[in-house]
Structures are given as structure tokens and as C-alpha cells.
C-alpha positions in Angstrom: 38.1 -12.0 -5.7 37.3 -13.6 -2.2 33.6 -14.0 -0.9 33.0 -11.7 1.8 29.6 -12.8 2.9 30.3 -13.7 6.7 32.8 -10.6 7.3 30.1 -8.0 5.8 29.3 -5.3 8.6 25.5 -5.9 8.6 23.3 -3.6 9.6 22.6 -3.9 13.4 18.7 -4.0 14.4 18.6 -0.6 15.7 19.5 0.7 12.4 17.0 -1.6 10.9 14.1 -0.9 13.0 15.3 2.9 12.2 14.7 2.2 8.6 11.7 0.4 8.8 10.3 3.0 11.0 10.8 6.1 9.0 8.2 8.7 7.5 6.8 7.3 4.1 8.4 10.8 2.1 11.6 9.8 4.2 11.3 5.8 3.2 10.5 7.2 -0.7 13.5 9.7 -0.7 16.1 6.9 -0.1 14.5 4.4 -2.1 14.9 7.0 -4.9 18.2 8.1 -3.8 19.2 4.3 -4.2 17.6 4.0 -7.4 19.3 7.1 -8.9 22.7 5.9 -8.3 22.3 2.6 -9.6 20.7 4.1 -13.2 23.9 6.7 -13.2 26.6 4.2 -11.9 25.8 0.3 -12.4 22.9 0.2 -15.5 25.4 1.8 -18.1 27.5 -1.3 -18.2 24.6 -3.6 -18.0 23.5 -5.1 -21.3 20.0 -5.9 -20.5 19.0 -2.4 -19.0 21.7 0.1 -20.7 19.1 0.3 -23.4 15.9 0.7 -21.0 17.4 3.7 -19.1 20.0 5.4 -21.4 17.1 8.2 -22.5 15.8 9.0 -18.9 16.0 12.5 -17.8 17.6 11.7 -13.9 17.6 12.1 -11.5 14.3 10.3 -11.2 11.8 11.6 -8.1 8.4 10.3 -8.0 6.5 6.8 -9.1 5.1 8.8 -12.4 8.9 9.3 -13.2 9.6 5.8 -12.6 7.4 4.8 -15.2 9.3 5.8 -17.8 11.2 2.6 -17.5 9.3 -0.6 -18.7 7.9 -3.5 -16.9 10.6 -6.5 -16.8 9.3 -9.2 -17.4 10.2 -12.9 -16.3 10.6 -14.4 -19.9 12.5 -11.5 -20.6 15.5 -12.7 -18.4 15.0 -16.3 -19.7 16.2 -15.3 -23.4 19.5 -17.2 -23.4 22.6 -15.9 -24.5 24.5 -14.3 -21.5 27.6 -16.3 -20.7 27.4 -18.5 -23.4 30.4 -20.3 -21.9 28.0 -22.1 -19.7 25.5 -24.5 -20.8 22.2 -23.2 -19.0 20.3 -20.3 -19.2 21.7 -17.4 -17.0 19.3 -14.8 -16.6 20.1 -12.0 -19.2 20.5 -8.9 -16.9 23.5 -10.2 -15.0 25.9 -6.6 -15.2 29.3 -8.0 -14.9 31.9 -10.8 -16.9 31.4 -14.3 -15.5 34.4 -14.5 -14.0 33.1 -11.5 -11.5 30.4 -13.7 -9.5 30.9 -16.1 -6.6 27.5 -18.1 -6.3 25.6 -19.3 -8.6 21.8 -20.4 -8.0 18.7 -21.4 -9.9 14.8 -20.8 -9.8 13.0 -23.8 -9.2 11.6 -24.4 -12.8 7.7 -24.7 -11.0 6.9 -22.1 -14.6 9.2 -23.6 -16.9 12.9 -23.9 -17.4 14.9 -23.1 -14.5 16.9 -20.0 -14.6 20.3 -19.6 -13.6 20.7 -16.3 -11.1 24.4 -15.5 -9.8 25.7 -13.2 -7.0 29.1 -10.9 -7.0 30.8 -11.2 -3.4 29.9 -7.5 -3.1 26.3 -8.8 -3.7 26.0 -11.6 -1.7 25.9 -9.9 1.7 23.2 -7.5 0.9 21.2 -11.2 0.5 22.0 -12.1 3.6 21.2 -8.3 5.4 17.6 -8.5 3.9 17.2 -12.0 5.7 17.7 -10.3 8.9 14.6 -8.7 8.8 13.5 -11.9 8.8 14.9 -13.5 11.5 14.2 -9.6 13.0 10.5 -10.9 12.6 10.8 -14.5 14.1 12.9 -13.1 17.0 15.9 -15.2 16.6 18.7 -14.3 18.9 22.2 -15.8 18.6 21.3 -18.7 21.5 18.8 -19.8 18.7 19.7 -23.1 17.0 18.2 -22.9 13.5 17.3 -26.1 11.7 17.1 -26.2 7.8 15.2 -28.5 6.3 16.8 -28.2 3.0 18.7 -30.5 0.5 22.4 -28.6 -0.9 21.4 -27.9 -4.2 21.3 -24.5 -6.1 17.9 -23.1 -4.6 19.2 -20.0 -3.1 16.2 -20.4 -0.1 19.0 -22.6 1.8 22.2 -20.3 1.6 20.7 -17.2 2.0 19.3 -18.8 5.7 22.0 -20.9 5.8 24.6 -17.0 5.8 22.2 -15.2 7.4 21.6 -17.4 10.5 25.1 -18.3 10.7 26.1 -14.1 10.4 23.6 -13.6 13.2 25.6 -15.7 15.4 23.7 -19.0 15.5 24.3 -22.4 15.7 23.3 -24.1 12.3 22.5 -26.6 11.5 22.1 -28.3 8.2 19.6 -31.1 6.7 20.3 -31.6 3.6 21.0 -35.5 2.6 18.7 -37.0 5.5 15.2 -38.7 5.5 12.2 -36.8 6.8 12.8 -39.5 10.0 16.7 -38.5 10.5 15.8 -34.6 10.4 13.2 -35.3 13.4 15.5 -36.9 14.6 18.4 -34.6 14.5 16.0 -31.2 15.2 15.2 -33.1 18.4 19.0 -34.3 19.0 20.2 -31.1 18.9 17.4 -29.3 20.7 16.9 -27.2 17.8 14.8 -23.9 18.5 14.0 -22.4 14.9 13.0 -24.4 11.8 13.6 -23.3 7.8 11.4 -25.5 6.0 8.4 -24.5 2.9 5.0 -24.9 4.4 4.2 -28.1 2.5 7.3 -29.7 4.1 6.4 -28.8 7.6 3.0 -30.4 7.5 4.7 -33.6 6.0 7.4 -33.7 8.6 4.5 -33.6 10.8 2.9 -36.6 9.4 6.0 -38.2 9.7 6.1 -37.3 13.3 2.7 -38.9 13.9 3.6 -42.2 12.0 6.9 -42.9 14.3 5.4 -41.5 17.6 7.3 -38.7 17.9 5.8 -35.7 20.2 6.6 -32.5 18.2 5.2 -30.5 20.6 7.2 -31.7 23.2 10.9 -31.1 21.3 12.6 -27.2 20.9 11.5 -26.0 18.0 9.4 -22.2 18.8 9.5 -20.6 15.6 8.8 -22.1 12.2 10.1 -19.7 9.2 8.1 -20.9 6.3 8.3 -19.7 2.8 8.2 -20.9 -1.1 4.3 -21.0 -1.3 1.7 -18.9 0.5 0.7 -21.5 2.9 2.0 -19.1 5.8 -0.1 -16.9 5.4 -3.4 -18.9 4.8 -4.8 -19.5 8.0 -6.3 -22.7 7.9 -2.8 -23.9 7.1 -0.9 -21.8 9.4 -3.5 -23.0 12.3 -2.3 -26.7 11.6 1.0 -26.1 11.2 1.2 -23.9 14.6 -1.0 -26.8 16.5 0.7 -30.0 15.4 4.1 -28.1 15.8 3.2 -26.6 19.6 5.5 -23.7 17.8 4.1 -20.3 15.7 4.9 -19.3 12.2 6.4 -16.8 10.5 6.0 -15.8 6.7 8.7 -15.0 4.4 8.1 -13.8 1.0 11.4 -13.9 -1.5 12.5 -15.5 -5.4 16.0 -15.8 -6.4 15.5 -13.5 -9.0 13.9 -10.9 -7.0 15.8 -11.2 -3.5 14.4 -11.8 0.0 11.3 -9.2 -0.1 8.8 -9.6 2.7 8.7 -11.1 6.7 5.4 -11.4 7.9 4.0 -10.3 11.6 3.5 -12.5 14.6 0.1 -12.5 14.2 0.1 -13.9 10.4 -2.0 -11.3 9.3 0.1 -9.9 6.4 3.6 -9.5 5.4 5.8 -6.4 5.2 7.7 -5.6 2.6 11.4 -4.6 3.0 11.4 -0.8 1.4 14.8 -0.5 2.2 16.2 -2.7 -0.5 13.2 -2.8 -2.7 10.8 -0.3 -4.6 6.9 -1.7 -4.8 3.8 -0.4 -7.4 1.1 -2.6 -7.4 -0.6 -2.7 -10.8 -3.9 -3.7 -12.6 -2.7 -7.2 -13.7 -4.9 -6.6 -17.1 -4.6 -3.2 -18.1 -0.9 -2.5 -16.1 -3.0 0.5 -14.2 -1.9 1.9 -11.4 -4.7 0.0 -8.5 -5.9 1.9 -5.3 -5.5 0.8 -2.0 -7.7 -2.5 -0.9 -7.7 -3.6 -5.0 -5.9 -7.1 -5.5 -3.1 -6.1 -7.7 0.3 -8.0 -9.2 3.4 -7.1 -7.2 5.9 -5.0 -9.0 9.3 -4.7 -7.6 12.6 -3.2 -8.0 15.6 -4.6 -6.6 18.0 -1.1 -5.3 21.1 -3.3 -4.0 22.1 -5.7 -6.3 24.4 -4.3 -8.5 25.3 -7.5 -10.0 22.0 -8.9 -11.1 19.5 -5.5 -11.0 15.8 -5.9 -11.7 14.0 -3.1 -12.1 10.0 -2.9 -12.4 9.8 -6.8 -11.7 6.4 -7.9 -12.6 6.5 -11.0 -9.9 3.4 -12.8 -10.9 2.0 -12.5 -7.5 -1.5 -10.8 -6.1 -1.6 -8.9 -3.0 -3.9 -6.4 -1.9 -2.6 -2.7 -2.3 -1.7 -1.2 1.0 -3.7 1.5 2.5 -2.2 4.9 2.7 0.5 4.9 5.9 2.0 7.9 7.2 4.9 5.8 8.2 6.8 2.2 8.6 7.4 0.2 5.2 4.4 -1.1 3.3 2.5 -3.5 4.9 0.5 -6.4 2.7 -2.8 -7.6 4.3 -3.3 -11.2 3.8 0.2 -11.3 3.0 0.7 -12.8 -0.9 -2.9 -14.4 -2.2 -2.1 -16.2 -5.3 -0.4 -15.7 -8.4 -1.4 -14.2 -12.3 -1.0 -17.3 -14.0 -2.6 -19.5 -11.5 -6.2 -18.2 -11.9 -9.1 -20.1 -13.0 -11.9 -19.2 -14.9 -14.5 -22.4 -13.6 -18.1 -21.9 -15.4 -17.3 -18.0 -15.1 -15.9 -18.0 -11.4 -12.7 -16.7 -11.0 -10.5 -19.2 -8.3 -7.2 -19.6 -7.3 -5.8 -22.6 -5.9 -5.0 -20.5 -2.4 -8.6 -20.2 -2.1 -9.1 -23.7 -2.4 -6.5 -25.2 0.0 -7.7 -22.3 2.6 -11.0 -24.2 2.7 -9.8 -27.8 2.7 -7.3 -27.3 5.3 -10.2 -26.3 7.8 -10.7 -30.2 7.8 -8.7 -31.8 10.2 -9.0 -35.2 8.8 -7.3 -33.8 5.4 -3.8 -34.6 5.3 -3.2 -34.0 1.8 -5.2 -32.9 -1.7 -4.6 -32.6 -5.4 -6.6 -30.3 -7.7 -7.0 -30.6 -11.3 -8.4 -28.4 -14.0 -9.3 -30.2 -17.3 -11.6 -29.2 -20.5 -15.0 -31.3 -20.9 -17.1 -30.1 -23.7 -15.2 -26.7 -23.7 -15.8 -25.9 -20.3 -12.6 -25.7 -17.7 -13.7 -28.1 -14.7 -12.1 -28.8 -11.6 -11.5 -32.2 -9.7 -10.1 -32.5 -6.0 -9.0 -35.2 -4.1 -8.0 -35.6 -0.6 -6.4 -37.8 1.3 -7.5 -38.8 4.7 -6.7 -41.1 7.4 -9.6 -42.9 7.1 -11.7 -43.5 3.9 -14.8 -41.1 4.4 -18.0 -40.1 1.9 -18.9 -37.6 4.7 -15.7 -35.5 4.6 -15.8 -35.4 0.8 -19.2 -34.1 1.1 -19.0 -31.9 3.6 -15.5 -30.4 1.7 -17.8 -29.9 -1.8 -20.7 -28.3 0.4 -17.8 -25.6 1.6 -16.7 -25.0 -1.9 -20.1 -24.2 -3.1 -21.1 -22.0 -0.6 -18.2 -19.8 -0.1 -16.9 -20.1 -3.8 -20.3 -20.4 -5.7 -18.9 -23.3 -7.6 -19.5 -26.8 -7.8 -16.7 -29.3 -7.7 -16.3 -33.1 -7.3 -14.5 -33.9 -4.3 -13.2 -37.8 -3.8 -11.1 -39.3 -0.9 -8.1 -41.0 -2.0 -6.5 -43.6 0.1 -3.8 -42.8 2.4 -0.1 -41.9 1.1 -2.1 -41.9 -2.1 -0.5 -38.0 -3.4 2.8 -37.0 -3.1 4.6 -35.3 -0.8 7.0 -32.1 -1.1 10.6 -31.1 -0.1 10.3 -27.5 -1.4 7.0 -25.9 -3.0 4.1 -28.2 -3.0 2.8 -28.9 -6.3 -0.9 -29.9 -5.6 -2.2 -28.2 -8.9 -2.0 -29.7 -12.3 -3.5 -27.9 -15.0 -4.6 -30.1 -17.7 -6.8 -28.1 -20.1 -3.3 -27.6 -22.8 -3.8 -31.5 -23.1 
């Protein structure tokens, strides 16, 4: 079997902006239309979901008939067993023999062990179509010249860009293997229009900037595609990656389990959510209710072209508000992806995510960097930040724990840290450690 990813025929944007542009009973019959044919042709042979759909009375028509199917859920497709022949743990709803996929991937382990995802050369392309909504979104044109800002490893991020910008007719070029100084270096080199990169790593690469001298303003770059963590979205963050970058910034939501779900607007005001290839509900994250529009709800997705891996009824762990009703276009998530399930905090009764948090601290321009860290004193969860500054300063810490109490209701220590005091991150930023198991 020979991978066809780069001689797929991709959808052209006219067909795409079709799609996306459709009546909502229009967008919901093909979703379903999608969704019937892979229960009737693909789930029979599929060991994971063969079970979950073989009672359903098809063909399936509305979201109350959808429900008959059960939530998947993440720890679930962690259960080892499938392909036994290999030595990690390959997500169990993988359809097809081993010897039937062509790339092979992992999750980044942030929520335990990482999980091996793999791709049939049928499958692969669809990948690398959903990433041209993307690039749709950031206006990439084939005169682009996209920088990624990735090491070659198995994070599926970097080779679904990698295809898709290379499909769309770009120059590409890769980063992997270099120092934060020799990718400046290179982006600026090779006059380099478009940057791939997590929102953590673009504010670092801009710190490195500042330490060697180097004007990022005055280099190519006009677009920075951002994804991994919801930094792109928040807008204290955006705003300081968009200023010290002269360049704007465009969301992307995806997960290797999932696929490559959501492209944000120009404005950074939300994300939308690509209906063509997936199927969203938004449910009560306690009760697994159906929530009304404006409600912050988890994500629930099902994946419609991925024959070789299918997910259906995904919870994805993350929070979003619930669209209001549309009459057409896909869904569109204000505030794009706010935090995740497992990431909330329940601090002397206040409920806080870490989104919340950094949205407030990034406001200062004198923070470069900040750790947060929940413990248990006495019973209680508490919370300790610190941040990193240029220079040394009481008055930002006290001006950072004055914010927090007044738009969070919640007291928290704040201390300044010296300078390259916290690390620093390649991929997702991992600024919140969660002591309170210990």
C-alpha cells in the first residue's frame, strides 16, 4: 500500500467555503449522511465500536437518535491490547490489521501515558484537507513560505502542517533539530511569511529575539498559526504575541486523537469548528445534559472521515461556550476553547481554571513567564504563583495579586522569581502543577 497524502485531490476553497457556508438543516443532513455510512460500512469490522452500534435502528437522523450511542471516553482508548505486536499502547478503536496503516503518531502524554494514534494512506489525506481550513483562515497562498517550529518526533501537530502546507503549494520549511537562535535565524534567512509554532513557544522565541537583538518585527513573518494550548485565543496573550511579533495570530484547535477540528477568525474572537468532518453536542460536564446556548459545556465530537481510527461521541475534556442558534455557516465557538474538565480548581469554594489566571497575568508587560501551583494546607486546596520578570519587582507582584482578587474573588500569593528562573516550552506549556495527590 503506498501513501497517497500529496497526490490526494483536495477540496479546492470554493468547495470549502461552499461547505462551510451551507444552511444548518443542509450542514446536519450531510453530517448525518456521513455518519450513516460509516456505522453501516466501516464500524462492523471495528472491534472497539462493532459492539456500541450493532443494535442501532439506522439510519440515524437527529442528535436524540445519536444518543443512542455512548460517550467515548479517553481512558477507554488507552486500554491496551490492540496490536499487541508492538510495545506501546495503540489506541483500541483502530478498525484495520497493523499492517494496513502508514503513519504512526502519539498524544503528548500532558494526562498520562502517551497514546499511540495511526493513520491508513486513505486516511491520512482527509488530515491534511481539514488543515486547509486552516491555512483557509490564516490566508496562506502558495507564495507563502511557512516556518515550523517543530522538533521530528511523533506529534502529529508537525506532519499534518508539514502535508498540508506542502499540498497547498508552499515552500516549507522545517525546524526541527535547531536552537531557538538558529530557527530566528533561518525564519529570517529565508524570509519566512507564516509561522507553526504552540503559543508558549512563540512568546519564548520572542524572548530569545530580545536577548540576541534581533527585530522580529522587522523580518517576514505575517501570520502566526498557533495551537496546542488556548493561549490563542486568550487575549492578553494573543495581544503580546501579535505586538512583539509585528505579525497577527490565528487559532487552531485539533488532538491526534480527534483530528484537526477548529480555525479561529481574524479577529480572535472564537474559533469555528469544521462541521464538515466533525459532529459537535456540547454537554453538561456533570450531569452529561444536553447545555443551552451561552452555557460553558465539554466538547463532544465525532470524527465522520476517518475510517481507520473512528471516534464517535468524543468527550474531549475541553469547555467552550455552546453556540447560539445559526441559521447558517458551521458552528462558531465564542472565546474560542476556555479551559479543560480536569483542570478546574475548587480554591476556598471558587471555581478557577488556569486560563483564567494566565489571561490576567499576561496583561503585565513585565511578566515574561509564571508557574502556578495548587497544594493542600490544612485540607484546603491553595494556590501559589510566581512570575518571572525582567527586573525583580514587589510592585508587580502586588499589583498581579490585587487583579486576582478583584476579578476572581480569590486571594493568592504572588512572588517574583528571578529571571530564566521557570522553564521554557517547545510544545504545550506546562505552567500548572497540581500538587494536592502529594
Amino acid at each position: 500500500m503506498t501513501d497517497s497524502s500529496l497526490t490526494f485531490p483536495f477540496s479546492t476553497l470554493a468547495e470549502r467555503k461552499f461547505l462551510a457556508g451551507q444552511s444548518r438543516e443542509e450542514i446536519r443532513a450531510n453530517q448525518f449522511q456521513q455518519l450513516n455510512r460509516l456505522i453501516t460500512d466501516v464500524l462492523p469490522k471495528n472491534p472497539f465500536y462493532a459492539p456500541r452500534v450493532a443494535e442501532l435502528r439506522l439510519p440515524l437522523s437527529d442528535m436524540e437518535d445519536l444518543s443512542q450511542i455512548p460517550l467515548t471516553l479517553k481512558s477507554e482508548l488507552q486500554q491496551p491490547g490492540r496490536f499487541p505486536e508492538l510495545e506501546v499502547v495503540a489506541a483500541a478503536n483502530h478498525t484495520y490489521p497493523l499492517e494496513h496503516y502508514t503513519r504512526f503518531h502519539q498524544t503528548s502524554g500532558t494526562k498520562g501515558r502517551p497514546l499511540a494514534v495511526m493513520d491508513t494512506a486513505e486516511d491520512w489525506p482527509k488530515w491534511i484537507d481539514t488543515w486547509q481550513y486552516v491555512f483557509d483562515a490564516a490566508e496562506v497562498a502558495t507564495e507563502d513560505r511557512v516556518f515550523l517550529a517543530f522538533s521530528f518526533g511523533p506529534f502529529i501537530g508537525f506532519w499534518s502542517a508539514f502535508d498540508a502546507a506542502t499540498a497547498r503549494g508552499c515552500l516549507v520549511i522545517p525546524g526541527g533539530g535547531l536552537t531557538s537562535e538558529a530557527r530566528l535565524q533561518t525564519i529570517i534567512n529565508t524570509r519566512s511569511t507564516v509561522l507553526c509554532c504552540t503559543p508558549s513557544y512563540a512568546l519564548h522565541l520572542a524572548e530569545v529575539a530580545k536577548e540576541k537583538r534581533i527585530d522580529l518585527p522587522a523580518c517576514n513573518i505575517r501570520v502566526l498559526v498557533v495551537a496546542g494550548e488556548p493561549g490563542g485565543s486568550l487575549p492578553a496573550t494573543r495581544t503580546k504575541i501579535e505586538s512583539t511579533w509585528g505579525a497577527w495570530v490565528l487559532d487552531h484547535a485539533g488532538a491526534s486523537e480527534v483530528g484537526a477540528w477548529g480555525y479561529g477568525d481574524r479577529e480572535g474572537s472564537g474559533m469555528y469548528i469544521n462541521e464538515r468532518d466533525f459532529l459537535p453536542e456540547f454537554l453538561v460536564p456533570e450531569s452529561e445534559g444536553v447545555a443551552s446556548p451561552g452555557d460553558v459545556a465539554e466538547l463532544v465530537l465525532s470524527n465522520l472521515r476517518r475510517p481507520g481510527l473512528p471516534l464517535l461521541r468524543y468527550r474531549t475534556g475541553d469547555l467552550v461556550r455552546v453556540p447560539e442558534p445559526a441559521t447558517t455557516g458551521f458552528a462558531f465557538l465564542k472565546g474560542s476553547v476556555l479551559g479543560r474538565v480536569d483542570d478546574m480548581l475548587i480554591i476556598r469554594g471558587v471555581n478557577i481554571y488556569p486560563t483564567s489566571i494566565e489571561q490576567i497575568l499576561r496583561e503585565f508587560p513585565e511578566v515574561i513567564e509564571f508557574r502556578i501551583t495548587a497544594f493542600r494546607q490544612a485540607e484546603m486546596d491553595e494556590l501559589a504563583i510566581e512570575i518571572e520578570t525582567d527586573e525583580q519587582s514587589k510592585q508587580i507582584d502586588a499589583q498581579a495579586a490585587e487583579q486576582l482578587r478583584l476579578r476572581l474573588g480569590l486571594r493568592v500569593a504572588v512572588e517574583t522569581v528571578p529571571a530564566g528562573t521557570l522553564p521554557r516550552f517547545e510544545l504545550k506549556g506546562r505552567r500548572f502543577v497540581d500538587q494536592r495527590s502529594e
